[in-house]
N, C-alpha and C positions, 0 to 999 in steps of 0.2 A: 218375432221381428228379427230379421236381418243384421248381421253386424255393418253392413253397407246400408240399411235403410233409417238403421239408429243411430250412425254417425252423421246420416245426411240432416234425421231429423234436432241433432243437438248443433251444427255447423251452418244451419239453414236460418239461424238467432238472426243473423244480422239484416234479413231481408224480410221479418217481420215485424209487426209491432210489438212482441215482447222483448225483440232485442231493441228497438228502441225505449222500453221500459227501463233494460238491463241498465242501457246508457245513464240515463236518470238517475241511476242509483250508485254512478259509481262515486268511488271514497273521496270524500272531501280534502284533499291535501291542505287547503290553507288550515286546518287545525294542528299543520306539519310545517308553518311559514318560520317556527320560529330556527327551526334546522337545516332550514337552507343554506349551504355555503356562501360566503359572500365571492362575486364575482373577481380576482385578480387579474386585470391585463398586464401584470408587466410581462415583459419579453422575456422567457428562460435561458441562461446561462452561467456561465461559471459554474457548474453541475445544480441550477436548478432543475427540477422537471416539471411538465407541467400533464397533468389528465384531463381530458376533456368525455365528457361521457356522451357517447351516441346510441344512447336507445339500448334497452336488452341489454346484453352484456358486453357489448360492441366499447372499446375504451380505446381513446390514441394519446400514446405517450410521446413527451417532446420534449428533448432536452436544450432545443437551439441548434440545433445540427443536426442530428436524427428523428426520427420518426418510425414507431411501431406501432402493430395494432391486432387489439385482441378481437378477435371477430367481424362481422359486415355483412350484416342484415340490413340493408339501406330501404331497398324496394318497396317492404312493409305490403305484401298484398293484403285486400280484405278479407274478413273469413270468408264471405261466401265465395270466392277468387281459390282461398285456398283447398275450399270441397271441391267444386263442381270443374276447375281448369288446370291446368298443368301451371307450374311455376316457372319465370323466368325471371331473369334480371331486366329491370329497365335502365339505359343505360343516361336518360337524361336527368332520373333523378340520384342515379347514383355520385354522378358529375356535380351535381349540383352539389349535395353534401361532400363534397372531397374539397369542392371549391367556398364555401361557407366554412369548413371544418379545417381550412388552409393547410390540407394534405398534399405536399408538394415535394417532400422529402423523407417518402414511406420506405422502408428497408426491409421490414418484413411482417407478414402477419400469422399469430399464433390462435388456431381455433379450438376452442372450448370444448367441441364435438359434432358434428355432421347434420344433426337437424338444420331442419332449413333456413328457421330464426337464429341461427348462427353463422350458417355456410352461405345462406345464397349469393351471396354478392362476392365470397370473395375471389371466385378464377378471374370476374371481371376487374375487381378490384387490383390481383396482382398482376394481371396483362397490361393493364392501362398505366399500373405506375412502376413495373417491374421488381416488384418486391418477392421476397424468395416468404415461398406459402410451406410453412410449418404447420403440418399435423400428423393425425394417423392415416393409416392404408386407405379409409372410406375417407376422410380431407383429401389428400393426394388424388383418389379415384372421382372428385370433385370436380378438383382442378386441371387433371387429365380431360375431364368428360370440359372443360370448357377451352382446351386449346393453351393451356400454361405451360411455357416452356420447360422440358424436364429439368433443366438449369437451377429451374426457382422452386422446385419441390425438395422439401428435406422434410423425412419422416422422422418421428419421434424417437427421441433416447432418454426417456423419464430419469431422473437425475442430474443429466447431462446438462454444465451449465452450456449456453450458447450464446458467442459473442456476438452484439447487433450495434456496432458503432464503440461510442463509452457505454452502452447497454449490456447487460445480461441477463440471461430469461433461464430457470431452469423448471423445467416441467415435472408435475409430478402426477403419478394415477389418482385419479378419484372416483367419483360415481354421481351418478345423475341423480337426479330430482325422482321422489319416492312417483312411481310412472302412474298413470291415467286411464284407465280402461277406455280399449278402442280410441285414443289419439297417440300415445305417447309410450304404448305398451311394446314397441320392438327393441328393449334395453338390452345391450348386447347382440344383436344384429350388425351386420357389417356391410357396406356398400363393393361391391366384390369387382366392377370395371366401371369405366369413365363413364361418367353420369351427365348425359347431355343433357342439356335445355333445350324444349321446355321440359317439366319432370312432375311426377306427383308429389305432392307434400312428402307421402307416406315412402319414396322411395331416398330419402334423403334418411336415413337410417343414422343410428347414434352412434355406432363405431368405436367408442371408450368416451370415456371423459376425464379433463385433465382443469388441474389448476396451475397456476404460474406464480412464480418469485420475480418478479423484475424489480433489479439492482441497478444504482446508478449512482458510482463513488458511494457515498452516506448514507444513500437511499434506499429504502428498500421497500416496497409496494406487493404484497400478498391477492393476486384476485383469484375468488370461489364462483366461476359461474355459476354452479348448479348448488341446488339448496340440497346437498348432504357430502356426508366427507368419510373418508377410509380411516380405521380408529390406528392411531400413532403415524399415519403417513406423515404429517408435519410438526410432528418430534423436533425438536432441537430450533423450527424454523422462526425468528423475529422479522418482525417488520415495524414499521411507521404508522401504516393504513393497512386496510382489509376494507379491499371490493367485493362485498360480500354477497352470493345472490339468494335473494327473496322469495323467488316464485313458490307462491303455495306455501310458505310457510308458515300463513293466518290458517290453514287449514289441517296443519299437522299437531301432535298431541304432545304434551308435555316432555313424555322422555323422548321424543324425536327430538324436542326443541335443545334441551338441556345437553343428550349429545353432538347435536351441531354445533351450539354455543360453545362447549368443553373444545372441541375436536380442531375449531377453526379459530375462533377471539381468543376463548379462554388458553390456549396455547401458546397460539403467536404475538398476545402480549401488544395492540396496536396501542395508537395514541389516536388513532382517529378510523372509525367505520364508516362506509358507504353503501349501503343498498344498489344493488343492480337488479337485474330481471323483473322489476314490481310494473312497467311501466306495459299497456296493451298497444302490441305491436300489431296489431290488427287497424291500427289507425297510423298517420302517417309519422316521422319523425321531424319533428318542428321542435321549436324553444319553449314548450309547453305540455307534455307530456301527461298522460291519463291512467290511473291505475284501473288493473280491471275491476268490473264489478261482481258480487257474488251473485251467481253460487261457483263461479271460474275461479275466485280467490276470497281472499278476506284481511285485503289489506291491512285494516287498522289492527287487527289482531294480532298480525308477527309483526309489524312496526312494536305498536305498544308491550308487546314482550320481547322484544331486543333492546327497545330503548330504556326498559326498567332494567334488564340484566347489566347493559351497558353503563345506568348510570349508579348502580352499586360498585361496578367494580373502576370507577372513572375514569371512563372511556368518553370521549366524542362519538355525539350521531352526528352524521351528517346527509344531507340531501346535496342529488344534482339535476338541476333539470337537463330535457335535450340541449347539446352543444354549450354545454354552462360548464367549466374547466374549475380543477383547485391546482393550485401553486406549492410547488414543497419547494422550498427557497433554499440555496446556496447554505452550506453548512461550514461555518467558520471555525 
């Protein structure tokens, strides 16, 4: 068999009734009701900040004045959308979530790495709200390939902190998610000129991967999109929280787990963890949100082994659903 004939036959789930089986089977969150965050409205200032989580690793930070944002995957095609068509941004539902998501005063966005569950939306995103689009050479050749003024492109200087308002972001190298045969196996591949839409999944190539410190006054918020990390890269680094991401990590083996845990929690020392990546972006982004089902992941298993690591060493779990925000409140 074909590696084009085997990927259409595991991509083609969604348009049969096993992948309606799939559905059926996915993980039960409400045995996860009691970790929910509880919703805060109040309005951030005086160096509160506030996160709001959109889906994936997609996160907008808001201090009352400014606005940043890790990633912009809004569009969420289906899987069979993302085998058989080319990708593109829709621009009515991206609107919609900017305008729900009360994204009004974006200044920049920092991407995770160039796959498409990360990048697609964002040239649209920073055309529309003129925010200067920070990544690597395959991010930039993104947001080239979608008409972003070379104005709003700043390429990576890993270290390097970057002023975004009272914000600061400083980037550091990491490494993607242990890869996937025949979906997610181009690690270290680079998107090498402007990548118009429409596009294939597969040409949205991963380009590096990076995590982020974002600092604000007192604050200080650590996110790991990808489930694994480079050993001492984040030496010396504290934080509050850790946007931690999940994906696949019910499906990895102990001393995988034990080094991620060490590399990223067990270091940075949080008082409070968040899961990102668990939620199947093959569906849309609503206030309700679905993990995958297996044999794609295995939710309850890296939950319940993070949440046992976490609560020896007392740590907060925490849950967000779609568009569901946590409050780090003014520090006296």
């Amino acid at each position: 068999m074909t590696r084009t004939i085997l990927v259409l036959a595991v991509f083609s789930l969604p348009l049969s009734p096993l992948f309606a089986q799939l559905r059926d089977r996915r993980p039960d969150l409400t045995a996860y009701r009691d970790y929910f965050l509880k919703q805060d409205d109040t309005a951030p200032k005086d160096g509160a900040v506030r996160v709001t989580f959109l889906g994936v690793t997609s996160l907008l930070f808001d201090d009352g004045e400014t606005q940043l944002l890790i990633d912009a995957c809004f569009t969420r095609p289906k899987m069979g959308q993302v085998v058989v068509k080319r990708l593109e941004t829709d621009p009515k539902i991206v609107d919609a979530v900017l305008k729900k998501a009360k994204i009004d005063r974006l200044k920049a966005i920092f991407v995770a790495h160039s796959h498409y569950d990360h990048a697609l939306d964002v040239a649209y995103v920073a055309s529309k709200t003129g925010a200067v689009l920070h990544g690597s050479e395959s991010t930039l050749n993104v947001g080239r390939g979608g008409d972003v003024d070379k104005k709003q492109l700043a390429k990576y200087e890993p270290g390097k902190e970057v002023k975004v308002g009272q914000f600061t972001v400083t980037v550091f190298e990491s490494k993607h998610s242990p890869p996937i045969k025949f979906i997610n196996d181009d690690l270290g591949e680079t998107i090498d000129k402007p990548l118009r839409q429409p596009a294939r999944a597969k040409e949205y190539k991963e380009g590096g991967s990076f995590d982020f410190l974002v600092r604000r006054g007192d604050h200080a918020v650590l996110v790991v999109p990808s489930t694994n990390a480079v050993k001492d890269e984040l030496k010396g680094v504290t934080a509050d929280a850790v946007f931690l991401g999940a994906a696949g990590l019910g499906k990895q083996d102990k001393a995988f787990r034990d080094f991620y845990y060490q590399q990223t929690v067990g270091t940075v020392k949080p008082k409070l963890v968040v899961p990102v990546h668990w939620d199947d972006f093959f569906e849309p982004l609503t206030d309700k949100l679905e993990g995958f089902a297996d044999p794609i992941d295995d939710l309850p298993a890296g939950f319940d082994d993070l949440i046992a690591r976490l609560k020896k060493d007392k740590i907060q779990f925490g849950l967000l659903q779609g568009f569901q925000s946590v409050l780090f409140p003014a520090k006296k």
